[in-house]
C-alpha positions in Angstrom: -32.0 -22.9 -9.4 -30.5 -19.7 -7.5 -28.8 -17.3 -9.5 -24.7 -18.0 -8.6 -23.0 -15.2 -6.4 -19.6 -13.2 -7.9 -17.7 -15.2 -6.4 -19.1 -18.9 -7.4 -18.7 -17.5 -11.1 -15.4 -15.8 -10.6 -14.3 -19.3 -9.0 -15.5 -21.4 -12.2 -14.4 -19.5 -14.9 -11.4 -20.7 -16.3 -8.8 -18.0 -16.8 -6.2 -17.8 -19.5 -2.1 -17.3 -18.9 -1.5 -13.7 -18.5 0.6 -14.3 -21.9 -1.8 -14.9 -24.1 -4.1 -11.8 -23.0 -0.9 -9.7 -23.3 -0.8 -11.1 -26.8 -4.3 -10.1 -27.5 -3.0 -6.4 -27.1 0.1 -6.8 -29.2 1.9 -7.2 -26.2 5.5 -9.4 -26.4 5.2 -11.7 -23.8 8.4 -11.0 -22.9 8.0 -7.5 -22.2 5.1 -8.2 -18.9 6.2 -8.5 -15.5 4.1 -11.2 -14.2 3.0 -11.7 -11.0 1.3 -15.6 -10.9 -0.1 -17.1 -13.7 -3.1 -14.3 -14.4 -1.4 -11.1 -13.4 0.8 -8.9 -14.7 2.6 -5.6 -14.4 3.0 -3.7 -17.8 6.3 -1.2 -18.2 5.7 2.3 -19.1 7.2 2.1 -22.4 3.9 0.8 -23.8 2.6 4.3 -24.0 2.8 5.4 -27.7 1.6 8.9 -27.6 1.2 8.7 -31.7 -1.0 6.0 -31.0 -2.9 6.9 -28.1 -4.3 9.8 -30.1 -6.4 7.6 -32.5 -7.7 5.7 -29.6 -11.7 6.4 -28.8 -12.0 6.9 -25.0 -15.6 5.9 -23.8 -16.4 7.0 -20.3 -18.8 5.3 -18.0 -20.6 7.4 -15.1 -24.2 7.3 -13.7 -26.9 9.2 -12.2 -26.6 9.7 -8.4 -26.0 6.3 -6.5 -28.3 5.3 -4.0 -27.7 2.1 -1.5 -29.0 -0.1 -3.4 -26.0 0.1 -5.8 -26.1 0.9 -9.4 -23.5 -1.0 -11.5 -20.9 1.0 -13.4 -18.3 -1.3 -12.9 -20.3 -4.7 -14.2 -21.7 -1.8 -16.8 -18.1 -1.1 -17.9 -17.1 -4.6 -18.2 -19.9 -5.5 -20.1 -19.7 -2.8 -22.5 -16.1 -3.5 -23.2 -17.7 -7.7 -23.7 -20.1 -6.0 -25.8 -17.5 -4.1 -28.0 -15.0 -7.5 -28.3 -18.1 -9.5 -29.1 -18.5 -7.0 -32.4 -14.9 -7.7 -33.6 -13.9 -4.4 -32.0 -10.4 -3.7 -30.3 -11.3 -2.8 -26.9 -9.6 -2.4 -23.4 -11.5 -1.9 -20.2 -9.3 1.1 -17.9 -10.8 0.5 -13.6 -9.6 1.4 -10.3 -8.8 -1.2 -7.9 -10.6 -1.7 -5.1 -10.0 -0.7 -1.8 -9.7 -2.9 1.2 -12.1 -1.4 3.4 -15.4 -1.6 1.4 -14.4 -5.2 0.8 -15.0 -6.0 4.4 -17.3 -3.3 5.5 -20.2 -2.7 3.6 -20.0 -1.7 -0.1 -18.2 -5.1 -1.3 -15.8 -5.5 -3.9 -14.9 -3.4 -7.2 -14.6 -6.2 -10.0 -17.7 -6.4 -11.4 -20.5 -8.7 -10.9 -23.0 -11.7 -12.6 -20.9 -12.5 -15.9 -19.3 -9.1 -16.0 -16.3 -9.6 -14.4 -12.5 -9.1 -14.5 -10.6 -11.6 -12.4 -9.0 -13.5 -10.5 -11.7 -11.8 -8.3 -10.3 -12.7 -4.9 -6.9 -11.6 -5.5 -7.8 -8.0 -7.4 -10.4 -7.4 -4.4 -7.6 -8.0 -1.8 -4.3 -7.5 -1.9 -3.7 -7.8 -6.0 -0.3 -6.7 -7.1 0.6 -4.7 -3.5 0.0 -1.0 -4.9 -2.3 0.2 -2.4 0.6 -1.3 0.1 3.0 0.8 -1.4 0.8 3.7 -2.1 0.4 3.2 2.3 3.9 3.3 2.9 5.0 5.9 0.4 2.2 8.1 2.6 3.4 6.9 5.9 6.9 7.7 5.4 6.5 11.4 4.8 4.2 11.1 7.8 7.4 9.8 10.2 9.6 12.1 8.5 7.9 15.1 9.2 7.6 13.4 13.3 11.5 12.7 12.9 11.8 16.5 11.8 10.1 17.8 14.8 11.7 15.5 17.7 15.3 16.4 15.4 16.3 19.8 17.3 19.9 20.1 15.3 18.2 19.8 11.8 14.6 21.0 12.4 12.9 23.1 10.3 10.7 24.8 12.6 7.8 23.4 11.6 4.8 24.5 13.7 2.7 21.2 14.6 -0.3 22.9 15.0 -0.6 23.6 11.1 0.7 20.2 9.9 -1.6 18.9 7.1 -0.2 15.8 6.5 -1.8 12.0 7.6 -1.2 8.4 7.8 -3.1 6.1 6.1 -4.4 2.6 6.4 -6.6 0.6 3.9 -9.3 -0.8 6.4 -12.2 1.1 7.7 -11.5 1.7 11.5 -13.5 4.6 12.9 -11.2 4.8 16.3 -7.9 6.1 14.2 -10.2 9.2 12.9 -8.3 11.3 15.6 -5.5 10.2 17.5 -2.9 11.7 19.8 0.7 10.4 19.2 3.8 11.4 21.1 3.0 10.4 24.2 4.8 8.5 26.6 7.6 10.7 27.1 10.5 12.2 25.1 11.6 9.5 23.3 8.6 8.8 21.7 8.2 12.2 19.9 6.5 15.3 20.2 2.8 14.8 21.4 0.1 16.3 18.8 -3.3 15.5 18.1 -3.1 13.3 14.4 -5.6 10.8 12.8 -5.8 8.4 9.9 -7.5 8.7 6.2 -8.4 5.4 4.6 -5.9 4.9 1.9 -7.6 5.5 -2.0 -8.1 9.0 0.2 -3.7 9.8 0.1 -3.2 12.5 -1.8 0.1 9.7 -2.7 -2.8 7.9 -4.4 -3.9 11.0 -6.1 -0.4 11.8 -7.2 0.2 8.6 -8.6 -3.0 8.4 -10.6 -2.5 12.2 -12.3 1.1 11.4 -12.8 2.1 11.1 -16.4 5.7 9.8 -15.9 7.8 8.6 -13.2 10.1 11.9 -13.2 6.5 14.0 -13.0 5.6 11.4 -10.1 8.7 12.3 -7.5 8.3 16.4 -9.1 4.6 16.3 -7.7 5.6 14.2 -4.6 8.1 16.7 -3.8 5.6 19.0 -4.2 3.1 17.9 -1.3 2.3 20.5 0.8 2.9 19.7 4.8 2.1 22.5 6.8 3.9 26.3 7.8 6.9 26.9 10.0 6.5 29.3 13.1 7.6 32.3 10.7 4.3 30.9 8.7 6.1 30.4 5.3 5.6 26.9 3.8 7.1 23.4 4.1 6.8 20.7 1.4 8.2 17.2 1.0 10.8 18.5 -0.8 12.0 20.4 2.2 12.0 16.9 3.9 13.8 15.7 1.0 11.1 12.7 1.4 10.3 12.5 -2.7 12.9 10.3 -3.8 12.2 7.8 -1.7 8.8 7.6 -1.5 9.0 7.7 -5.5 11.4 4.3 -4.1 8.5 3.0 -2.5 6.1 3.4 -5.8 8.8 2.5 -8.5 6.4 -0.9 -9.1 2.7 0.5 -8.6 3.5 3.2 -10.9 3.1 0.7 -13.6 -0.6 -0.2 -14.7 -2.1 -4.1 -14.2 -3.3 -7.0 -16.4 -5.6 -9.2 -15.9 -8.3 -10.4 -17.9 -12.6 -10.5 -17.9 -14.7 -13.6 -17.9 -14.7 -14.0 -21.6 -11.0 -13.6 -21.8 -10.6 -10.2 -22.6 -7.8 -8.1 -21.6 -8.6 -5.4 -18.5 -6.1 -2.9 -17.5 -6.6 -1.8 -13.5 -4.3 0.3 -11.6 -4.8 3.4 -8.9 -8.4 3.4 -7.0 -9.1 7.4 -5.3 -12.0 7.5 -3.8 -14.7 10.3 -5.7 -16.1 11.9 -3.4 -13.1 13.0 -1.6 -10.1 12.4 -4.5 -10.9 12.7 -8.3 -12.4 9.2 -8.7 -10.7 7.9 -11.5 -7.8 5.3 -12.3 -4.7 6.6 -13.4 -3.7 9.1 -16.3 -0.5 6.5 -17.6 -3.3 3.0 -17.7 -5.6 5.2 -19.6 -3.2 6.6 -21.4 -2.0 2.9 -22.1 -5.2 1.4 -23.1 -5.4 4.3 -25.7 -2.1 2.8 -27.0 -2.8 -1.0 -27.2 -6.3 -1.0 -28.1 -8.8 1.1 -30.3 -11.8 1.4 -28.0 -10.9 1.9 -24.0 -14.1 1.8 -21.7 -12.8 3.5 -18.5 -15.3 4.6 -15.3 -15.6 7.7 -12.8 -16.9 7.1 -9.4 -20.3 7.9 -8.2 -22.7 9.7 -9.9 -21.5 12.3 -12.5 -21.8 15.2 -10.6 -18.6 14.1 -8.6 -16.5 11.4 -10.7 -17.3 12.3 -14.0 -17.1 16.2 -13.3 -13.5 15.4 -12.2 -12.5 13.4 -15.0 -13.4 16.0 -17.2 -11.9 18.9 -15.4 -9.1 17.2 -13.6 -8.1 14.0 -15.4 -8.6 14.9 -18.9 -7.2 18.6 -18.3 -3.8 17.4 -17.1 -3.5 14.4 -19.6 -4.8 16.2 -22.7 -7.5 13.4 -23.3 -10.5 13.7 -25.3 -13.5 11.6 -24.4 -15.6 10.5 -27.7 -18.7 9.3 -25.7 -20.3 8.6 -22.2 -22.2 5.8 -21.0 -24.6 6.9 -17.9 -25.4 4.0 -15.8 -29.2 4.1 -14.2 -31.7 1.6 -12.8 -35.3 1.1 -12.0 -34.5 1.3 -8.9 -32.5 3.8 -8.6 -35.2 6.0 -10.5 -37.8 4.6 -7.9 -35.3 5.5 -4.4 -34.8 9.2 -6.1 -39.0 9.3 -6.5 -39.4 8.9 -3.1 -39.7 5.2 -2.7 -38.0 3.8 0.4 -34.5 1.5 0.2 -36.4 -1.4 1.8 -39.0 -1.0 -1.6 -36.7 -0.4 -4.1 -37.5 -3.4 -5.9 -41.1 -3.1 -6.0 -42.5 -1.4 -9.1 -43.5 2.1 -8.6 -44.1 3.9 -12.1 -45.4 7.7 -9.9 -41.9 7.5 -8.1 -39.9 6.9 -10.9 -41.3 9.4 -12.9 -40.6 11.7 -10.3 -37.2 10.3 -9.8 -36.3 10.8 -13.5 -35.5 14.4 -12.9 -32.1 13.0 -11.4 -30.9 11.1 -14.9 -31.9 14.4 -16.5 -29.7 16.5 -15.0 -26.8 14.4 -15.2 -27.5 14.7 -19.0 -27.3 18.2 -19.3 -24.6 18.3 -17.3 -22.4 15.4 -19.4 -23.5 17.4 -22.7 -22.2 20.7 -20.8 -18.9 19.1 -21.3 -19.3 18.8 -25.0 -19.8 15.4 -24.7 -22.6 13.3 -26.0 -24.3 10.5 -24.0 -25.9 7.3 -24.1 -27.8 5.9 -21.1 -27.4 1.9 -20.4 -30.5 1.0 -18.1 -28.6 -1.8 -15.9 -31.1 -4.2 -16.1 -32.5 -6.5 -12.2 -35.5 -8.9 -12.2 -37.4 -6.7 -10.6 -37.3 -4.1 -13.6 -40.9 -3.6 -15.5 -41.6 -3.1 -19.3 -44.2 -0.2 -18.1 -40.8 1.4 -16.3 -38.1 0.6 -19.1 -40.3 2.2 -21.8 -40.6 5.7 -19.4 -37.1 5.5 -19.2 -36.3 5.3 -23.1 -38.8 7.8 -23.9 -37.7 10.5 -21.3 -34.1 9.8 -22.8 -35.1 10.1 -26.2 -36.5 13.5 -25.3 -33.6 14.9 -24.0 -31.2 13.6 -27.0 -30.2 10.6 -25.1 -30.5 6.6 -26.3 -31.4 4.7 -23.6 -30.3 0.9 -24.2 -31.3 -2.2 -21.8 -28.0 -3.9 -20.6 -28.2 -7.1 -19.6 -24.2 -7.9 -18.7 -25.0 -9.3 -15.3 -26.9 -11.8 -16.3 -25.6 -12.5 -20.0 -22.4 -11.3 -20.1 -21.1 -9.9 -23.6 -24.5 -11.4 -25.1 -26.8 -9.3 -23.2 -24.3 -5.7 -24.2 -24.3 -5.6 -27.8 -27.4 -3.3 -28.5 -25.5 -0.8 -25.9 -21.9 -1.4 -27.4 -23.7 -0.9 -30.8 -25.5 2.2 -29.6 -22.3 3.6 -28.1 -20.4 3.0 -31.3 -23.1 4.9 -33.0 -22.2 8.3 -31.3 -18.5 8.0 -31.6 -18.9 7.3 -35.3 -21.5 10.1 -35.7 -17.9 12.0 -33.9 -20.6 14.5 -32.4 -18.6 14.8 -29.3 -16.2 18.0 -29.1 -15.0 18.1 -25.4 -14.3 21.0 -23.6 -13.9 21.8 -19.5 -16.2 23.8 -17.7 -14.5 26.0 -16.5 -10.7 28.0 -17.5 -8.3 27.4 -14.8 -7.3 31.2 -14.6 -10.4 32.0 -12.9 -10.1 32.7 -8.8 -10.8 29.7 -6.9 -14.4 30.8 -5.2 -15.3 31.3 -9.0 -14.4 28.2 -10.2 -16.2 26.7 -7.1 -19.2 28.9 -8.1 -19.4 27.4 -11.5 -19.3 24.1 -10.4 -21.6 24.9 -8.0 -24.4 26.7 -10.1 -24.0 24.7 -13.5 -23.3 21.0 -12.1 -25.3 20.8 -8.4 -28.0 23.7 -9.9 -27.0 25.5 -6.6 -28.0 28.9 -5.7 -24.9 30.2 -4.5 -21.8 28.9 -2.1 -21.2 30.1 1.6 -17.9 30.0 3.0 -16.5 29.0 6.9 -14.1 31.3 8.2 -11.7 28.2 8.1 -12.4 28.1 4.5 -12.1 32.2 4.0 -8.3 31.6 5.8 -7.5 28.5 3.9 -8.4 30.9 0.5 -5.7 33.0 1.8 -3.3 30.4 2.3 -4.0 29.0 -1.8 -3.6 32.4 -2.6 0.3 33.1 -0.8 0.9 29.4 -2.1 0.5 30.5 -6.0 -2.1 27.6 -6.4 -5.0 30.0 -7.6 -4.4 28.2 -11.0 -5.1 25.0 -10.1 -8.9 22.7 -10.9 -10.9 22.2 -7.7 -11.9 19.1 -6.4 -15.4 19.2 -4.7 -15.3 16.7 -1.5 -19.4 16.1 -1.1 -22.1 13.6 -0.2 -22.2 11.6 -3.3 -26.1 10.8 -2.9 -27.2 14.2 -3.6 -26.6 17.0 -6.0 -26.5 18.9 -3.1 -24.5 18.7 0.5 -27.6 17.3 2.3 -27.8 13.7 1.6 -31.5 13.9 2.2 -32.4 15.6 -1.0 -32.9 12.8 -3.9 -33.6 13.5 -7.5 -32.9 17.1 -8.5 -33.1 19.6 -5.8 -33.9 23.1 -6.0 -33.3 26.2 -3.7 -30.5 25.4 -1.9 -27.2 26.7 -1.4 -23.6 24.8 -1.3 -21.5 25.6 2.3 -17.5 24.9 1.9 -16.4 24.4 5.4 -12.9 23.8 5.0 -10.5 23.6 1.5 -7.4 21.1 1.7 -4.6 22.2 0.2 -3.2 19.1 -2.7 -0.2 20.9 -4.3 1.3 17.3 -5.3 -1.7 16.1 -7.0 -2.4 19.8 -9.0 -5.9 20.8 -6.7 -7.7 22.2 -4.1 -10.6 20.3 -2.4 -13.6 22.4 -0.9 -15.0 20.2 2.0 -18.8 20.1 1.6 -21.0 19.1 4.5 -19.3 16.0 6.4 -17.0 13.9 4.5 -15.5 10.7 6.2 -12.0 10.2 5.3 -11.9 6.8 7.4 -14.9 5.3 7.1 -16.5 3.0 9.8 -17.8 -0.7 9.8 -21.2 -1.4 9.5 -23.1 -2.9 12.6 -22.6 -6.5 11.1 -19.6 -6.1 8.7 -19.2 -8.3 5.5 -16.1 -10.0 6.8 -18.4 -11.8 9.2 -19.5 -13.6 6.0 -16.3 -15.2 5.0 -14.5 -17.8 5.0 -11.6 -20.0 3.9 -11.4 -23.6 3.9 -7.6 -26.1 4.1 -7.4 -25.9 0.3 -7.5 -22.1 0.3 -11.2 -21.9 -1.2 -12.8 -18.3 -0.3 -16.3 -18.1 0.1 -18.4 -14.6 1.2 -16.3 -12.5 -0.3 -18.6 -10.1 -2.9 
């Protein structure tokens, strides 16, 4: 008998009132803002910063994805299965997913097998309407700052040649890349070439997941930066005086989600920026939550660890004062055969040369997570195709480098198959060997703090610089932002900018063609090679796939 897709076991698991996993937590039911029978929103004045402090904050990252996929999401939820399964107090902490990979190529963001938070279909799609309001918060500033420049009596003289600012949409549609708007005469605005970012890529989206109230949200919402006037000094929201009601717009997705996993234990989810191009990581305040209802909180950092962990360390845990006490680094046979040498199409046949050549990726992340002060444990993610001969290589390189490596099995067995990892991980934040610290001090120049990154994260030899980047330096610098943590924008397949160079590349250099300028969110982000802020459809896209029958029954959706 086939193994059951996602969605079949999403469908037949019979979910719990959003009450009585609110109750699980400590939660009055009272206090919850429900939306249906399994969701809810939770207020704000859950955080208990007295409390929060005791919490032990777990993160989950991985070595360098590959297409085939990897797993830190079903890792995460498995972990935190694992953890309730020992009698421990645990919380899972995800991003939401993002519309577009749901019907392009990448699929959904809730898990998978019997690792799973649901209800699947509604977190995957439209869930509690934060990415909505997260859209329109973005895409008023964007028809304030058009209003400004038709509005010759209150103008502000911005220049429309320098105007930074975006719409959004949360669907992958290649033709809104770059647009030209204005046209059709006068009335319709002042024509200027303009495009669209896919939404988790809104700076909005980073604001709201770094924000750690809602007073801090409509400061750093004020605070976006929009472009220069024709005397070249700046213009920010503020000068629009767009923050208050954008902060309007987000008064409900400021607040974190409930829902629940398979088992029936309780998940928080809320923000979704994308890592390679945003920090990666849900939101300060549902972290920051989790560390107040519960005594373990598994959270995750997109892509490999060179991008989404990196950030959460220097961006996320920075700004919110948190204090990792472990990491979990997701890998897979297969993975460790692609960054070998073996090609996507053979990635489940078992190649022992390639993946001990491909190793030298999960090494690296390693030394990079213990760079942080952190100490790691590495959950092989375990497929069918896996061999003993290839599991054992994996342990022992592990054990080598100071690393347990631990066989999870949550896709298949749920909680059952995570215990050995949620027992190794509780090892290492009882041993309390961890003793974070950043990589770098935020008073260093910018090109510095790039450099480090750079050198002690990709292994780089140096960083080149565009003239677009050289002027956009001296634009951070007459801003006042040289203080601020950088947020790398590269390939997330490669250590390096070149996608093309698996495992642990050598000899290369790191070229920063451009830096965008997020003075809301607290950052700067060096654009590294080619990074697609809309993405496109694939050639057949999932939503082909789908379907929905008279009763409302999904099917295709993964």
């Amino acid at each position: 008998m086939p193994f059951p897709s996602d969605l079949e076991i999403a469908q037949n698991a019979q979910l719990k009132p959003i009450a009585q996993i609110a109750q699980k937590l400590g939660i009055d039911p009272e206090v919850i803002e429900p939306y249906g029978r399994t969701k809810a929103k939770l207020p704000l004045t859950l955080i208990d910063e007295k409390k929060l402090a005791k919490g032990k904050l777990i993160l989950v990252t991985a070595l360098s994805p590959t297409p085939a996929g990897e797993g830190k999401t079903t890792t995460s939820i498995g972990l935190h299965e694992g953890l309730s399964k020992l009698g421990k107090k645990s919380v899972v902490v995800l991003r939401e997913p993002s519309l577009g990979p749901v019907f392009g190529m990448k699929g959904g963001a809730a898990g998978g097998g019997y690792a799973q938070v649901v209800p699947m279909e509604d977190i995957n799609l439209h869930f509690t309407g934060d990415f909505s309001a997260i859209e329109k918060a973005n895409n008023l500033l964007a028809a304030l700052i058009d209003n400004n420049l038709q509005n010759r009596k209150r103008s502000l003289g911005i220049d429309p040649r320098t105007i930074a600012w975006k719409r959004v949409m949360d669907m992958n549609d290649r033709a809104l890349r770059d647009i030209t708007i204005g046209l059709g005469g006068t009335g319709n605005g002042v024509p200027r070439q303009d495009g669209f970012n896919i939404t988790p890529a809104s700076e909005v989206m980073a604001i709201l997941c770094l924000a750690t109230s809602f007073e801090d949200l409509k400061k750093r919402l004020g605070d976006i930066y929009v472009g220069q006037r024709w005397d070249r000094t700046p213009v920010y929201a503020r000068d629009l005086k767009a923050e208050a009601a954008m902060a309007i717009l987000l008064k409900d997705a400021i607040k974190p989600n409930l829902v629940q996993t398979l088992e029936g234990n309780p998940a928080i989810l809320h923000g979704g920026p994308f890592a390679n191009i945003a920090q990666g990581v849900n939101s300060v305040l549902a972290t920051k939550m989790g560390l107040s209802l519960g005594d373990y909180v598994v959270t995750e950092a997109g892509f490999g660890a060179d991008l989404g962990a990196e950030k959460f360390f220097d961006i996320k845990c920075r700004a919110a004062g948190l204090k990792p006490s472990a990491a979990v680094i997701v890998a897979t046979v297969r993975a460790l055969r692609y960054h070998g040498g073996v090609d996507v199409k053979e990635v489940n046949t078992a190649a022992p040369d390639k993946l001990k050549a491909g190793l030298a990726n999960l090494g690296r992340h390693i030394e990079n997570v213990v760079k942080f002060g952190v100490k790691a444990v590495v959950a092989i993610n375990h497929f069918p195709t896996d061999t003993e001969e290839e599991i054992a290589m994996i342990k022992a390189y592990c054990a080598e480098r100071g690393a347990e490596a631990v066989l999870a099995q949550g896709f298949a067995k749920g909680g059952d198959g995570m215990t050995d990892l949620a027992n190794a991980v509780l090892r290492v934040v009882d041993e309390g060997k961890s003793d974070f610290k950043p990589l770098y001090d935020l008073a260093l120049p910018i090109k510095e703090k790039i450099a480090t990154i750079a050198r002690e994260i990709y292994r780089a030899d140096g960083v080149d610089y565009s003239n677009d980047a050289e002027t956009a330096l001296r634009r951070i610098d007459k801003l006042g932002l040289n203080h601020v943590p950088i947020c790398m924008a590269k390939t997330q397949y490669s250590f390096s900018d070149n996608v093309a160079l698996r495992a642990a590349p050598t000899g290369f250099r790191i070229t920063v063609r451009d830096i965008e300028i997020s003075a809301g969110a607290g950052f700067v982000v060096p654009i590294c090679g080619e990074i697609m802020r809309m993405p496109g459809l694939p050639e057949v896209p999932a939503s082909e796939g789908m379907d929905i029958d008279a009763e409302g029954r999904i099917t295709g959706l993964s």
